[in-house]
Structures are given as C-alpha cells and as structure tokens.
C-alpha positions in Angstrom: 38.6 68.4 104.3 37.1 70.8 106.5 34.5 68.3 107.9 37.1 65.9 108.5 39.3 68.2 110.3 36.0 69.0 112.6 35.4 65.3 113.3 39.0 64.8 114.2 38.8 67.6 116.8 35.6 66.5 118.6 37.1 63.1 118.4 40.2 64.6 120.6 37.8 65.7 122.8 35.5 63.4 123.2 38.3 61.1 124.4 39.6 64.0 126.5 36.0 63.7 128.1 36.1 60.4 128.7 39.3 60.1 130.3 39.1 62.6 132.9 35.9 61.5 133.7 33.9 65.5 133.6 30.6 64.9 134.3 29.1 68.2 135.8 27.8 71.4 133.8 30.1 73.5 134.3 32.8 71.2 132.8 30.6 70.6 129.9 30.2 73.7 129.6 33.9 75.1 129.3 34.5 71.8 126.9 31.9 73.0 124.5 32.9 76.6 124.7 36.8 74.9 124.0 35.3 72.9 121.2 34.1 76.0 120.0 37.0 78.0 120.0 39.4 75.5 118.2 36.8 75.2 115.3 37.0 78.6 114.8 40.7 78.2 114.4 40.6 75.3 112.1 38.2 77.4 109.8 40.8 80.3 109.9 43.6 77.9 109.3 41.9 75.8 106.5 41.9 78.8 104.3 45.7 78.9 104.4 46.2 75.4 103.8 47.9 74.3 106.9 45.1 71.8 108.5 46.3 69.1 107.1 49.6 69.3 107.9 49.1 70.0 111.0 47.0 67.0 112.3 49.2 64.8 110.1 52.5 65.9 112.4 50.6 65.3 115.3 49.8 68.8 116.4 46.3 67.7 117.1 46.6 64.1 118.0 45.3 61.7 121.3 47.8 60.3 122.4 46.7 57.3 120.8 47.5 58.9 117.7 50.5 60.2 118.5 51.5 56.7 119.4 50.6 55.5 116.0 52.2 58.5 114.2 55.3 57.6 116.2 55.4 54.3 113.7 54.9 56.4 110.9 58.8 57.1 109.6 57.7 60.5 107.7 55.8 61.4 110.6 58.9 60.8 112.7 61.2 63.3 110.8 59.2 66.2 110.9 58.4 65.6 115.0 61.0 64.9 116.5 62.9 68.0 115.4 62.3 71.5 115.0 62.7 71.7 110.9 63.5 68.7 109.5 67.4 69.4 109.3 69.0 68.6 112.8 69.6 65.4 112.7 71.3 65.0 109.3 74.2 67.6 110.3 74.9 66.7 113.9 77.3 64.0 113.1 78.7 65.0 109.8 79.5 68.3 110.6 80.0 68.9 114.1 83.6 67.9 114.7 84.5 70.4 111.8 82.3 72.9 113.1 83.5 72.7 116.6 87.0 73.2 115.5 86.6 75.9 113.5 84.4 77.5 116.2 87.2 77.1 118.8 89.7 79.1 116.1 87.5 81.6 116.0 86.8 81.8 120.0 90.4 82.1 120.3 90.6 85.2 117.9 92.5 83.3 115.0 90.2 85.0 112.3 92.0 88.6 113.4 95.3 86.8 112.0 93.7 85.0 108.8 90.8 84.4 107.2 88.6 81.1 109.0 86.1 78.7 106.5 82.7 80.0 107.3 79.1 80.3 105.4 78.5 84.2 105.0 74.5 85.1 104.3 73.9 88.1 102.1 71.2 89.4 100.2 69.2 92.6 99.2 66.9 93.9 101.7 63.4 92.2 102.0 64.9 88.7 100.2 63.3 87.0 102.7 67.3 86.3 104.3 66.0 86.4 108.2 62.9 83.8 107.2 66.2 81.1 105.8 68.2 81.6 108.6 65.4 81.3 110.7 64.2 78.2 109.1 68.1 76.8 109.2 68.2 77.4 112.9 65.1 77.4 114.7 66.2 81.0 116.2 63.6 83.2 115.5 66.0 86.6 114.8 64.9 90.6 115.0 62.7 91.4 111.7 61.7 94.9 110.8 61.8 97.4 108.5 64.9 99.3 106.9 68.5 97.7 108.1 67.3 94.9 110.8 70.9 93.4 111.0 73.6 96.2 111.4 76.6 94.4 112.1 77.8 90.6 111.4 76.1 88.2 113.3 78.1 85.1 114.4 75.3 82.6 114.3 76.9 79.3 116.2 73.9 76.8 116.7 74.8 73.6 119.0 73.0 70.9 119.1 72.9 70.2 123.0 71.1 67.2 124.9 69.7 67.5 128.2 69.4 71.6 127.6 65.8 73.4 127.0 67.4 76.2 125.4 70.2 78.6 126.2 72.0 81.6 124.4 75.6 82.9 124.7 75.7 86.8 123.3 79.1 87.8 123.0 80.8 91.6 121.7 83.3 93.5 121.8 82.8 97.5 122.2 85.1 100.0 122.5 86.2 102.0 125.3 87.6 105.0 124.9 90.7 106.9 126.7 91.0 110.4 127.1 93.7 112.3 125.4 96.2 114.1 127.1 98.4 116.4 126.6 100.4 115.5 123.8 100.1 112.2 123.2 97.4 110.5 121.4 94.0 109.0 122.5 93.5 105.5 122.6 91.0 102.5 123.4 90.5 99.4 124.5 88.3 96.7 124.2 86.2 94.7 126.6 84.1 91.7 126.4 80.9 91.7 127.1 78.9 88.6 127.8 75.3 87.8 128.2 73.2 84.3 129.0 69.8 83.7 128.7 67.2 80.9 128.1 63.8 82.8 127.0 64.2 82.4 123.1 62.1 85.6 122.3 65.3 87.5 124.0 67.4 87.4 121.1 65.9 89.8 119.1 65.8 92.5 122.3 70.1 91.4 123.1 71.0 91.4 119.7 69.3 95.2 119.6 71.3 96.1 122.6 74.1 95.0 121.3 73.9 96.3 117.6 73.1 100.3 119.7 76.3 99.5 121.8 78.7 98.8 118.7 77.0 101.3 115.5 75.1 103.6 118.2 71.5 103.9 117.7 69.4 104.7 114.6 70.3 102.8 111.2 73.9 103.0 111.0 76.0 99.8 110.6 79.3 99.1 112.1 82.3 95.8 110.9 82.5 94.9 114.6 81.1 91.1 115.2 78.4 89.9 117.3 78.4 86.2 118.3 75.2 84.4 119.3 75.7 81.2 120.4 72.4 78.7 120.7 72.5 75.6 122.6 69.4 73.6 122.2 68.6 70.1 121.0 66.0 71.3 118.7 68.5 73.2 116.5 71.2 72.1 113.6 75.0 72.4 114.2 75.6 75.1 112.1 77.7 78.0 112.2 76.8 81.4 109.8 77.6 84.9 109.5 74.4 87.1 108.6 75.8 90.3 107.0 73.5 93.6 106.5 71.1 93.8 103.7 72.0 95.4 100.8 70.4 98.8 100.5 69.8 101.0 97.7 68.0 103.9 98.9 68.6 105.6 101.7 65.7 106.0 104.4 65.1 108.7 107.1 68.3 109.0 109.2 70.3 107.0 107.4 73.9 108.2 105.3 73.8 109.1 102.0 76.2 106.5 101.6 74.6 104.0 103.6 74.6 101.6 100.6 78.5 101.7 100.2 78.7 101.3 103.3 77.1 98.0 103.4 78.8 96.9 100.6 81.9 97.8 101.9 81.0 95.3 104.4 80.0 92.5 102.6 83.1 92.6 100.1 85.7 92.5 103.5 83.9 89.2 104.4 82.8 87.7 100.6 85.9 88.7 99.3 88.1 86.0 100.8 88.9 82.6 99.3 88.0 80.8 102.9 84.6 81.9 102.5 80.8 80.3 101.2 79.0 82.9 100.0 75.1 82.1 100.3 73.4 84.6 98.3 69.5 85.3 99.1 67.2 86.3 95.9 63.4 86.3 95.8 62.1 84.6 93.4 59.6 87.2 91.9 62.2 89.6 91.1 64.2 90.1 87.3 67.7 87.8 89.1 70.2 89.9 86.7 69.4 92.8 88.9 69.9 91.5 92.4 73.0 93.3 93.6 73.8 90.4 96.4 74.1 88.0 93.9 76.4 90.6 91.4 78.3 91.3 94.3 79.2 87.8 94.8 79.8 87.2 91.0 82.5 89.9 91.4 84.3 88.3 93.8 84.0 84.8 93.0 83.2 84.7 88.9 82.9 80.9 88.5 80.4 80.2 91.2 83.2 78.2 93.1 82.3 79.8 96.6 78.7 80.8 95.8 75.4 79.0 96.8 72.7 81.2 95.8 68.8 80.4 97.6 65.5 81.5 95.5 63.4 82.2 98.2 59.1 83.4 97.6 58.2 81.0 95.3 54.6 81.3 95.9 54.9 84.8 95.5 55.6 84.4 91.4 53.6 85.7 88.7 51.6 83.5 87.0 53.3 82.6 83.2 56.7 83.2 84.9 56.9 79.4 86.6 59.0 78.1 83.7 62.0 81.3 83.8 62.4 80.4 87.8 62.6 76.8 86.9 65.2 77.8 83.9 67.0 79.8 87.2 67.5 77.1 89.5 68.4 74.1 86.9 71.6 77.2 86.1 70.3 78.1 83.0 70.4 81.8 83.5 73.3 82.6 85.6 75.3 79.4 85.9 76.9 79.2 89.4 79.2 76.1 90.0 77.5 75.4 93.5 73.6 76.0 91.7 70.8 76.8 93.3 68.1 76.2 95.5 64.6 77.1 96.4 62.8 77.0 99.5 59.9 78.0 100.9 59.6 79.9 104.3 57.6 81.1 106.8 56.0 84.6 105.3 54.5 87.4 107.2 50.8 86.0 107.9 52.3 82.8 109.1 54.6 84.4 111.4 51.6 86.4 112.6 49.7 83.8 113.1 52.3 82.3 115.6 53.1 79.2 112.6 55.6 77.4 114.4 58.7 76.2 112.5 58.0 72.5 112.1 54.5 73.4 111.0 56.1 75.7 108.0 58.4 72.7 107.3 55.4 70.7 106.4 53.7 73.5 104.6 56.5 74.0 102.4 57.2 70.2 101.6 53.9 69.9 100.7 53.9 73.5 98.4 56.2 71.5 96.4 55.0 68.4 95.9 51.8 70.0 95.2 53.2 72.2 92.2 53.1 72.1 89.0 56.4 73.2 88.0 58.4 73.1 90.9 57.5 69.3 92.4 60.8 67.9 90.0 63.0 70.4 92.4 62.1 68.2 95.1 63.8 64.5 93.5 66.9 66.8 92.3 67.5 68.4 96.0 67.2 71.4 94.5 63.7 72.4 97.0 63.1 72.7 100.3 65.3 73.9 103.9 66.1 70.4 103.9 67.6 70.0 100.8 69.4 73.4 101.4 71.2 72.4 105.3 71.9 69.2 103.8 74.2 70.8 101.0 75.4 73.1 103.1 76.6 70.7 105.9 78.7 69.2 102.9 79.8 72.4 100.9 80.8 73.6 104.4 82.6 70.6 105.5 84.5 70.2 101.9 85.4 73.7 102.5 86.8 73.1 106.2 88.7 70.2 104.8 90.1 71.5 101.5 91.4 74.6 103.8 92.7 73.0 106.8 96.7 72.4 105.4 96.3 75.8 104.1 95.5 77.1 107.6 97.8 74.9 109.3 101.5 76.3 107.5 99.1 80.0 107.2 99.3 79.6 111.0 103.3 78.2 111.2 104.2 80.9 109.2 102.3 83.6 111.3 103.5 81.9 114.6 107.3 82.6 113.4 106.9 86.4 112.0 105.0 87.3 115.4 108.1 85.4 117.4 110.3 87.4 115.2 108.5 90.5 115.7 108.8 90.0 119.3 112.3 89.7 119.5 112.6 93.0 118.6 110.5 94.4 121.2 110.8 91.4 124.0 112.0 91.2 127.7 111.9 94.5 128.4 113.5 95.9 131.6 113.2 94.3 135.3 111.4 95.7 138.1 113.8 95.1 140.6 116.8 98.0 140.4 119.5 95.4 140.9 118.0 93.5 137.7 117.3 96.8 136.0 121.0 98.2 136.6 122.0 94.6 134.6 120.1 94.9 132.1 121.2 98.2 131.4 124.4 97.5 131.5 124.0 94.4 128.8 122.1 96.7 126.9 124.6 99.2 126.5 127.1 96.8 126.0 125.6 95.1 123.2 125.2 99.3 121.9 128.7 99.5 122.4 129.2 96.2 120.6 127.4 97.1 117.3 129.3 100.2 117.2 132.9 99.0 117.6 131.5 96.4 114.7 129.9 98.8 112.8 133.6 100.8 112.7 135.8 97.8 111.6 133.2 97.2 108.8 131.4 93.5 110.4 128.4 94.5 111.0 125.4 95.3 108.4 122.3 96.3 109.0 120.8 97.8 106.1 123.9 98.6 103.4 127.3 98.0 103.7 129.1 101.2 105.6 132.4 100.5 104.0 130.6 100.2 100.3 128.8 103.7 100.5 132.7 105.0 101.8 134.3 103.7 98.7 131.5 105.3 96.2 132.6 108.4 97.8 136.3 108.0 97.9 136.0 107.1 94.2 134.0 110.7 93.4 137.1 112.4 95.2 139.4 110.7 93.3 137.5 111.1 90.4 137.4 115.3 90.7 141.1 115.0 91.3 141.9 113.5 87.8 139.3 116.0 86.1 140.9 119.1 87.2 144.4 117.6 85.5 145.5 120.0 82.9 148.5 119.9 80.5 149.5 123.3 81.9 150.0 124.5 78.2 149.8 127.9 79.1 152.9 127.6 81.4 154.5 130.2 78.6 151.8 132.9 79.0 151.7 132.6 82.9 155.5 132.8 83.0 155.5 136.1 81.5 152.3 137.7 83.1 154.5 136.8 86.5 157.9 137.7 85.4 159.8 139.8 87.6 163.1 141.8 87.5 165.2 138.6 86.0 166.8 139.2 82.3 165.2 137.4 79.6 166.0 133.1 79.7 166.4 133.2 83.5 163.8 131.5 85.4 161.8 132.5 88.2 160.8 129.5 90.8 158.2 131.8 92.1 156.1 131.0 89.1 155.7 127.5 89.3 154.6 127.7 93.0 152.1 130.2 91.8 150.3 128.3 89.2 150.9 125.0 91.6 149.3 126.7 94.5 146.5 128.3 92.5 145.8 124.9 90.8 145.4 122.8 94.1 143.8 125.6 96.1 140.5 124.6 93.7 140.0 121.1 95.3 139.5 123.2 99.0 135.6 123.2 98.2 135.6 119.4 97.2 137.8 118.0 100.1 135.1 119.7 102.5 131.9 118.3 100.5 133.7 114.9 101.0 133.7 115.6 104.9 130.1 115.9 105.0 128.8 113.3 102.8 130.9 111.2 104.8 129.7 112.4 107.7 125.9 111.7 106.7 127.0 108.4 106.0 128.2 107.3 109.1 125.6 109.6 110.9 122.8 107.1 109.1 124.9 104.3 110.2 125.2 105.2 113.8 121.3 106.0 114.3 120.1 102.6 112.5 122.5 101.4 115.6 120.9 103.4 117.7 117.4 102.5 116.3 118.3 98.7 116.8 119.5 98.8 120.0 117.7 101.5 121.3 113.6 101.5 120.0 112.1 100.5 122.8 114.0 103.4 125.1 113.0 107.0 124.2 114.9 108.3 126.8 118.0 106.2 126.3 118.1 106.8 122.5 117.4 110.7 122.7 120.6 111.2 125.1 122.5 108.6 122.5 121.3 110.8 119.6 122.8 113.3 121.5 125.9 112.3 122.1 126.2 111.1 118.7 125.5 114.7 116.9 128.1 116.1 119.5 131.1 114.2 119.1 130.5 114.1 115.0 130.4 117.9 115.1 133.8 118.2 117.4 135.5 115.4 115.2 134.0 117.1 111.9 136.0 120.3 113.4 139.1 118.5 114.0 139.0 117.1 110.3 138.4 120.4 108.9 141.7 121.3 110.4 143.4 119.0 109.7 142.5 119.4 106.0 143.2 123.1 106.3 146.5 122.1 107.4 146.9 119.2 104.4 146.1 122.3 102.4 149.2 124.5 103.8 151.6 121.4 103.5 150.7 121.4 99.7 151.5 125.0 99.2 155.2 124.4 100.0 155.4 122.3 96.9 157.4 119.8 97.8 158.5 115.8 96.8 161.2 113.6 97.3 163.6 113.9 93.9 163.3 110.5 92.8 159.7 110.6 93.0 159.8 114.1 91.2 162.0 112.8 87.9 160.0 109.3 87.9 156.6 111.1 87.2 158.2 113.6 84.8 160.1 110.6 83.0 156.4 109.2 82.6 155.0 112.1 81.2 157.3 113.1 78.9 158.8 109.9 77.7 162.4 110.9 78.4 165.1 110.0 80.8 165.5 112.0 83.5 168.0 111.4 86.4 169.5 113.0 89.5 173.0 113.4 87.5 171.3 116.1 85.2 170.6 118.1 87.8 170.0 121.3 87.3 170.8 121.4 83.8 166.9 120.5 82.5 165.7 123.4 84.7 164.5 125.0 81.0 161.2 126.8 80.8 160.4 124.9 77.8 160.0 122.1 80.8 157.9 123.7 82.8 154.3 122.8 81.7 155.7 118.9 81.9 157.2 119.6 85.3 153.9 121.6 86.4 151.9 118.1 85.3 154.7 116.2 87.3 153.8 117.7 90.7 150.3 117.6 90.3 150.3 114.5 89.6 152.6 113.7 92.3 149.7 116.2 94.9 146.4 114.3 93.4 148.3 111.1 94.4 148.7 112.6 97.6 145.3 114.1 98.7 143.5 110.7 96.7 144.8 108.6 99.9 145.5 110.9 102.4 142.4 112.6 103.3 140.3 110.0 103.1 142.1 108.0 105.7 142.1 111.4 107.5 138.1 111.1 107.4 137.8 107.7 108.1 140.3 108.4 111.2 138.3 111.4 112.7 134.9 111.0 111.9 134.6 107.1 111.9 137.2 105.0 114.4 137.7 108.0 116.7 133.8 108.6 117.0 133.1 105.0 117.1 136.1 105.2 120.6 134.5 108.2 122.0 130.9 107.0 122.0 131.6 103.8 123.6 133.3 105.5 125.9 130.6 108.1 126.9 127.7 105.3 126.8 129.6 103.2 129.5 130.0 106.5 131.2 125.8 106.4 131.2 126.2 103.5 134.1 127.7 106.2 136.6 125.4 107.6 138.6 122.8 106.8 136.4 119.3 107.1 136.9 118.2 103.7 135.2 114.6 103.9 136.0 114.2 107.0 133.8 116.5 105.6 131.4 115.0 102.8 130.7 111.2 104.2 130.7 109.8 102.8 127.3 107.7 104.3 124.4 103.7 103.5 125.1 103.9 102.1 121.8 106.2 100.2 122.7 104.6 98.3 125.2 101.1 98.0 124.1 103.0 96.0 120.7 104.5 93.9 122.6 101.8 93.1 124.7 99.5 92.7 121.2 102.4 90.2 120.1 102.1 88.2 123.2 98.4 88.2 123.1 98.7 87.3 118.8 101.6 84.6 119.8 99.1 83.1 122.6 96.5 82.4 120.2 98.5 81.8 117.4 99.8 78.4 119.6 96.5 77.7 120.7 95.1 77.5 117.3 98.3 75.3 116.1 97.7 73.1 119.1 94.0 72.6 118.7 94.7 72.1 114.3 97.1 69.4 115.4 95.1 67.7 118.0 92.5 67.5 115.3 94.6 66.5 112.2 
C-alpha cells in the first residue's frame, strides 16, 4: 500500500513536471527536494491509516484524476462538502430552522421555552470532537471547563460566502447605587464579525471572560455564534458545560452543582432534545450526563444519546458496546449512535474534517463488530445529522400549535399587565394637567362606587360590614338576662319607702348598669369597621394610584386624616347614644307589647298603673332591654356606616378635586422607577411577543 501510495505521488509530479515545462537544475532540484518531503509525510501518515483515504477523496489527485473522481458518486459526497452531512439537511430542515432561529433572535425563548437540540456530556466525552464533526467549526478545546456558558451554535448554509461568523452576547452593565434606592443594570449587545475561522476559539474566550469573569467559573448567560458558510450543515445546537466531578485549581467547591444546575434549566424542559455524549470505553451506568437526562426525561422520549471513542475500547468488551447501542442496556426511546471523530493526534496533525469523515467510515466498515452499525444508521456523523435533522424537525413540528396559543395566551397577560401600568402622564403641562384631572376623577369615581357598595375589587365591602353588624348584634342578645335577681337588687337599693312601695330608682339602676356593659363592644365595632373600610379605600388608592408615589402618599394621607376626625365624631355620637339610653325611656305601646311577649299576658294602656307590682319587675326589666338591644342593633351601625363610610367617601372626593388647585402636577405625577422600567419591559415583552405571532403565522 505504501509503494503504491509512493508511485501515485511521483506520478502527480511527474505530470506536474511535464506541464509546466521545468527544465533547469534548480527546478529539478526544488521538485526532488518536494518529492522528498511529501514521502516523508505519506510514511508518517501510512502508520495511522489515513493514505488511502486520502488519495481516494482526491486530496492527492492531477487534475485528471480529480476529473475522474468527479464521476465517481462516493467520491462525490465526501468532496464536495466539508463532512458528509450538508447537503442532506439544507432542504429538510432549514425552513424549520430559520423560524425557530428568528423566535429566538427576537428574544421569545425569555417568554417560553423554544424546540432546540441541547449537547451535554461529562467532561473529556469527546462532546467538542461531535460538534465539531456536525459543523465543520473547529470550537476552543482544553483542559478543565472549555465551554463555560451555553453556546448558541446556528450554522447556515450560505452560497457565494467563504466563511463568516456572527458572535453575539449580552453582558451586564452595572449602575451605581445611590442613596436609598437600589442598584440596578442593564444590558447591552455586543456584536462581533469575522471571517478567519481559527477566530472563534479566541471570540468565544473573550466572551465567556466578559459574562463568568476569568478563570473557570461558569455563568447561564447565552452566547450565540452564528456561521455562515457553504461548507457547513444547517443546524442549530446549544453546547452546555461539561459535567464536572472534581473540582480543579481555582475552581468552587461546588463547581459541579453548579454545572448541573445549568444543564437541568435547559434539559429539563419538554421543548427540548437532549443529545447526551458518552465515551464508549467507559462503564455507561455511571455517566452522569446521561443519568441526568434519564431524570428529566425517563422514557428516552427527548433523549439521543452518542457513543463516541470506539477505537479507544478494550479488547473482549466489543460485544457490551454493541449490546449498548442496539438499547440493550439502557433502553432510550430515541437509541443510540456511535461515531467516530477526530482524536487528539489527528487534530495535531492538522487532519482536516472531510479526511476524518473518510477515516471513520472506513473504521467501520473495517470492524469486526461494529460494521452492522453502519446498514442500521446506527454509525457514523452521517448517520447521526441525518437523525437529528428529523428528530429536530418532528420536534419543531409537534411543538409549533403548542407555541402558537403558548404565545396568544402570553400576548394577552402582557397586554393585561400593561393596562395596569400604560399611558403614563404627558409631557406637555396642558396634557399633564388633563390627565390629572381624569385621573383623579376616575379616583373619585371608584370611591363614590366603592361607598354605595358597586364596586369590587377584591371582597365585597358591604359583605365584611354585615359579618360585623351580625357580631354586634350577636353580643347584644348574649348579654340578655332574665333579671331574676330583680328581688335581691330591689332590696340592696331600697331607700326610705315603707315595705310594698316601689322605688323607680331601682329599675333605672339595674337598666343603666346593664346597658353601660355594651360601651366597650360598640367602640370595638368602630374600629373593625374602620379597618374595613380603611383596606377598602387603599386597594382604591392602590388601583388608581400605583404608578404615582407622590400622588398616592398625599391620598394615604388624606385618607388616615379624615377617618381619624370622622372616627372622633362617631365616638361621640355613641357616647351620646349611650346618655339617651340612660334616661330609660319607650313609647308605651311599644313598652306593654314587648312585656305582653315575654310574659304571655295581656297588658294594655287601661291597666295603668295598677301592674306597677315588684313581682313585675324582672319581666319589665327584660321588656326594656329588649326594647334598648333593638335599639343600639340598628342604630349605631347606621351611625358607623354614616360617619366613617358615606361621609368619608364625600370628604375625600372633595379634598382630591381640591388637589387640581394650585397644584404642582409635575411633582405629582412623578412615577415609581419601578414603575417605569415594567412598563417599558412590557412594551419591549409585547413587541416581541407580536413579532413572534406574526412570523408563526406567516409560516403556518
């Protein structure tokens, strides 16, 4: 093989020689020095097995024999692409690819989860050599954590481009804090383009500093690489860190969780393919990638896992990898597949990608166990962008109606969401004055609706009033007594009558004594009512008000101020109710209809006075106080309701229109920070949000 390889080469030049027509020395010279040179490289290369397939893809050829490889189809698919793959996926996936890559460029995925192909795997799988075999890109490679955030890997199949990269990221900026109010940050693109391939690795570094600072700690913030070339697949991926389990020099203690952390926000989610990356000279059942992704997705549904080192096996274990990848070990739904890449000599030994592609074709057809892979699919980067172009665009498809009402349903909470917090004031005074005055109008509004019991906002006003009249009327009814003891009290207050004359001073004793005890619980109904309607007027306030600091602390205010003069005013005025009730007094019909109630007998204005007996009094007692509990069960109530709810409700509106004069809107209209960075997120969320619906429904 070796000899033959020689022959071809001094064939090649020996045509080379012909053609250009050197005849001198000096040319000779440098031609046999050449041939030199490139023998020693084919005996360097022969050794790793690669000869062959390089002078069969034409690496080596005349151009004569390029012409006739060009008739050769199998020559063909491995020449006129880098990899094998490119071809196969333009037209099958690119549509779906380009739509869900316009969702994402939009910022859709910080809303809801997008379809994508997520790369994991433990650290040294050999997950940079498969991506790197997918794409064509060749990515950063090291030692320890190489990729330390998620890379956005969007490759393009472009005509008429050599090759060109978009970098794209988003640090943060930070604000300082002042005083009393809290630091914040902000978030600006940066963009870079280049067209030297070997810049990725040193752009993706930069970046990967910028967002988890330099040394080995990771960060969730994206970086998107975009690759535009016609020697690369369309194909978008998200390579995640690899998984840890030791910590190295630098890094934290909990550097693994961290990383898995990561992984489990982006494998976790139903939208997702999770491509799992496991050497194939390692015990499977203890890959942590691949448990990780049982976790998450137990059935295999979303899972793709890749057996990558074949050749590095043991020898006697070529039948438990086969048993692996024909899912007799650790069934996953999606299976398996095994490829070959590029390993570290090859790489070193500048290999180029189409080369490997060859080399690993012919690693399986040349092996004993592993050449039925290749008639399954189950071998080979091929075999592996071909399944993903369709697991990926089943995925895109079985998702899209999902995403389309996930993104209808998101468009009307944000608009929703924005009501709440939209327009905000004019700049012009004349426009700002208006608006104020709207404002407080549709304050004053609420209120007067809040008062005659139409308006709701979170529970029923008049509801929580009732529970609270009903207590009162309840304590009223538990502090009846029979007066039984009428007899003893009569004598402990009997004064300088003769024995069987009353004294009417005694009944307005025990009377007064009696209704003196519901003082305490007329008062606690004031202020429960009052922290009623205080909750009511501030979820008013809240409403109306939320976007306006200034506005709502001077209605807060006034709100606490007029409550505490009307609480005042109702205290008096039960004080007073209090007084009236000591003069123990009723109409006489009203008197002898209660008694005749109690006691079951007749009573009637025609008797009078002869039932004035003491043996009467504890019924008669039981007769006012019923007639009092009537009283005080309606009466102060309404007195409430009056003072601390329709008055306060008239004195408020009053005093908020009173806001207009002289006022300085400007100040009172300032809004909450807060305030308007939300609304300006919820324009910036609705924006997208309708560009994402409009581009789903152009492509539906």
């Amino acid at each position: 093989m070796f000899l033959k390889s020689v022959k071809t080469v001094l064939k090649f030049f020996f045509f080379f020689y012909i053609t250009t027509g050197r005849t001198n020395f000096s040319q000779e010279l440098v031609l046999t020095s050449s041939i030199c040179v490139y023998i020693h490289i084919l005996m360097k290369i022969s050794s790793s097995g690669t000869m062959n397939n390089m002078l069969t893809s034409g690496s080596f050829s005349s151009p004569s024999q390029s012409s006739a490889h060009d008739d050769d189809p199998s020559q063909n698919e491995s020449h006129n692409m880098m990899g094998e793959v490119h071809s196969h996926l333009e037209e099958n996936i690119r549509p779906y690819i380009d739509l869900i890559d316009s969702l994402r460029s939009v910022g859709i995925q910080k809303d809801l989860a997008l379809p994508t192909i997520v790369v994991i795997g433990d650290q040294s799988s050999g997950k940079s050599s498969v991506l790197e075999a997918l794409s064509g890109v060749a990515l950063p490679r090291g030692k320890g954590i190489v990729t330390r955030c998620p890379l956005e890997l969007r490759l393009k199949k472009v005509t008429g481009v050599n090759w060109k990269a978009v970098l794209t990221y988003w640090p943060v900026k930070a604000g300082k804090q002042a005083s009393g109010q809290a630091a914040w940050s902000t978030r600006n693109e940066k963009k870079f383009e280049f067209e030297d391939p070997s810049s990725v690795e040193r752009h993706v570094a930069t970046a990967q500093n910028e967002l988890a600072g330099k040394g080995v700690g990771i960060s969730d913030d994206l970086i998107t690489l975009e690759v535009m070339s016609p020697d690369v697949c369309d194909l978008t991926l998200i390579d995640l860190p690899g998984i840890a389990r030791v910590p190295l020099k630098g890094q934290p203690e909990d550097i693994g969780e961290q990383i898995k952390r990561l992984i489990i926000k982006f494998i976790e989610k139903q939208e997702t393919i999770n491509l799992v990356v496991v050497p194939c000279n390692i015990d499977i059942a203890t890959t942590e990638a691949l448990k990780m992704a049982q976790e998450v997705d137990p059935e295999g549904k979303r899972t793709v896992a890749i057996l990558t080192k074949p050749d590095l096996i043991d020898k006697g274990t070529e039948k438990s990898v086969l048993a692996v990848v024909q899912n007799k070990v650790i069934p996953l739904r999606k299976g398996y597949i095994m490829v070959k890449c590029r390993g570290q000599q090859q790489i070193d030994d500048h290999i180029p990608l189409e080369a490997a592609t060859q080399i690993e074709r012919e690693f399986f057809q040349n092996h004993d166990y592993f050449r039925c892979l290749l008639k399954k699919d189950k071998a080979t980067i091929k075999c592996l962008a071909i399944k993903l172009t369709q697991e990926l665009v089943d995925h895109i498809k079985k998702f899209l109606p999902q995403l389309d009402e996930k993104i209808k349903k998101h468009l009307w909470d944000t608009r929703n969401e924005l009501k709440e917090c939209e327009g905000g004031p004019p700049q012009d005074p004349k426009g700002a004055k208006q608006f104020l005055t709207q404002t407080l109008k549709r304050f004053n509004d609420q209120i007067n609706s809040l008062s005659s019991g139409e308006l709701i906002l979170k529970e029923n006003l008049f509801a929580q009033l009732r529970a609270e009249f009903k207590k009162w009327n309840d304590h009223l009814n538990r502090l009846k007594t029979s007066f039984s003891n009428s007899k003893a009290v009569s004598q402990k207050n009997r004064g300088r009558e003769l024995p069987g004359f009353s004294n009417y001073k005694v009944f307005e004793t025990v009377l007064q004594k009696h209704v003196a005890k519901l003082n305490k619980p007329a008062n606690d109904l004031l202020s429960s009512m009052k922290d009623i309607i205080l909750e009511h007027l501030l979820d008013v306030v809240n409403h109306c008000f939320q976007n306006y600091p200034v506005l709502k602390n001077i209605t807060v205010s006034k709100i606490n101020n007029i409550l505490s003069g009307q609480q005042e005013k109702a205290e008096q005025r039960i004080l007073e109710q209090f007084e009236m009730e000591n003069l123990i007094y009723t109409q006489d019909p009203i008197f002898l209809k209660i008694l005749s109630e109690i006691t079951n007998e007749r009573f009637s204005e025609e008797q009078l006075p002869m039932f004035d007996k003491k043996c009467k009094y504890s019924h008669m007692l039981e007769a006012h106080y019923e007639i009092v509990v009537q009283r005080m069960a309606d009466q102060l109530p309404m007195m409430i309701s009056l003072f601390m709810l329709k008055e306060t409700a008239e004195f408020l509106s009053t005093d908020i229109l009173g806001l207009l004069d002289g006022a300085n809107v400007s100040e009172l209209l300032f809004e909450d920070s807060d305030v308007s960075k939300r609304r300006k997120d919820l324009r910036v969320r609705l924006d997208r949000l309708s560009a994402a619906q409009a581009a789903l429904t152009e492509f539906i």
